[in-house]
Every structure is written in structure tokens, then in C-alpha cells.
N, C-alpha and C positions, 0 to 999 in steps of 0.2 A: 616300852614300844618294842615289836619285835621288827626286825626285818631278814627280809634274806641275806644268806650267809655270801660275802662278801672279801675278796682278799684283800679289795679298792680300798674295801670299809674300815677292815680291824686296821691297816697300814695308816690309813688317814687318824684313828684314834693315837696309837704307837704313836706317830709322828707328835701328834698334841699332848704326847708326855701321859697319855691319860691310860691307863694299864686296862690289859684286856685278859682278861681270867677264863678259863676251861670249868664249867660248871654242868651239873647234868637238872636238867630242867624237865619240868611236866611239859610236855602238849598235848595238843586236844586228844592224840590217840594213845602217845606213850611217851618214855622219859627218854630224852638224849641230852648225850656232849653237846654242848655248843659252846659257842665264844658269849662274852658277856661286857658289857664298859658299864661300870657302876660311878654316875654322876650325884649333884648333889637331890637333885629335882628324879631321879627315878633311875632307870637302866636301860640298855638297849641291849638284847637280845638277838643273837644272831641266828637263824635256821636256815636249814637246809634249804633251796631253792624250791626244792621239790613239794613245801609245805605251802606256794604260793599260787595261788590260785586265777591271780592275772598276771600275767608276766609284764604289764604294762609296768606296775605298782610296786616299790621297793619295799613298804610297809605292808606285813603280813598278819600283823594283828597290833591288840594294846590290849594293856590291863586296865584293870578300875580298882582298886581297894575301896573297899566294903566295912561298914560294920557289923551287920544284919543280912549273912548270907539266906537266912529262911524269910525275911523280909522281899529280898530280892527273887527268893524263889516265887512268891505271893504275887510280887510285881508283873512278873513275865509271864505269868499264867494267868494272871487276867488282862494281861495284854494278847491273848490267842497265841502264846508260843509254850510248843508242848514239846516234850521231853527237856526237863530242864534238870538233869543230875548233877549231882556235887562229887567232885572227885577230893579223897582225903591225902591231902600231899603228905610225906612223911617230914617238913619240916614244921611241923604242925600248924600248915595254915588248910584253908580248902578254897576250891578253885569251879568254876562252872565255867565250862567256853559255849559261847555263842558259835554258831558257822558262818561262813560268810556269807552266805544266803540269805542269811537274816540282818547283816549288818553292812550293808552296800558293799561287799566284798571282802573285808578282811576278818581274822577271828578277834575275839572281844574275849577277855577273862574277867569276870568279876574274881576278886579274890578277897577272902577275911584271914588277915594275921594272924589276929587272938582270936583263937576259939575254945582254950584249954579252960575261959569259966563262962560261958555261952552253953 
């Protein structure tokens, strides 16, 4: 899950003993520092505010892990959504973000782990 970056946020995890790490992270446009709390069920990402596109909404995207990133390419292209590029993260997974235009407002990652024998 991502959300906006937060001081409320990383303090409340800190406080929960649950440690918050400086990671540099892909987003839809390019890579930044952010904060990070790695649970056992997934992670939470923290971004910039500025990457939020309702201010209402603390949630600024989520990921999907994927087995079949060209499967899901196939998918979304005959669902009518066009320009669907993969971006090759350099910890050798790859990633395609949705915009939030297409996903009632927040961004969507698909992402594939293993793709070293794919």
C-alpha cells in the first residue's frame, strides 16, 4: 500500500516497535527516497503528498504481485486501456502503474518478482 508521506504516520509505526526504513522506490514517474514499514502481509510505502491526487484520500496507490506481467499486459488491452508499458526496476522485478483515472483514484502497480526465467 502506498500512502502519503506522513510524520503522524512513520511516528505511530516507531511507536508500534515496528521499524521504518529509508528505501528508494520506483513511482509511476521516477525513483525516490521514501520511508518504508515492512509487515508480515506486505509493506507500506510512504510518498510524497504531492504524488496524491485527492487530498481527501491517505491511500495513494497499491500494488498486485503478478505472475504473468505479459499476461496482464493482454488483459488490460482487451479491457480498452491503452498505453500499458512495463517498467524494468533494477531489483529485477518489473512493474506497470495504472493512473488513477483508471482506477477510482489511486495508482495500482502490478508487479512480477521473478522475471530472471520468464
Amino acid at each position: 500500500m502506498y500512502t502519503s508521506d506522513s510524520e503522524v504516520y512513520t511516528n505511530l509505526f516507531k511507536n508500534l516497535s515496528l521499524p521504518v526504513t529509508y528505501q528508494t522506490k520506483q513511482t509511476p514517474f521516477q525513483k525516490k527516497k521514501v520511508a518504508v514499514v515492512s509487515l508480515p502481509e506486505g509493506e507500506i510505502v510512504f510518498f510524497p503528498a504531492s504524488e496524491q491526487v485527492s487530498k481527501r484520500r491517505t491511500v495513494i496507490g497499491a500494488t498486485i504481485s503478478v505472475s504473468d506481467m505479459k499476461q496482464v499486459q493482454t488483459s488490460l488491452r482487451q479491457a480498452g486501456i491503452k498505453n500499458v508499458s512495463v517498467t524494468q526496476n533494477t531489483d529485477d522485478t518489473q512493474s506497470l502503474f495504472l493512473p488513477p483515472s483508471h482506477t477510482h483514484g489511486i495508482w495500482l502497480e502490478f508487479k512480477q518478482t521473478s522475471i530472471s526465467n520468464k
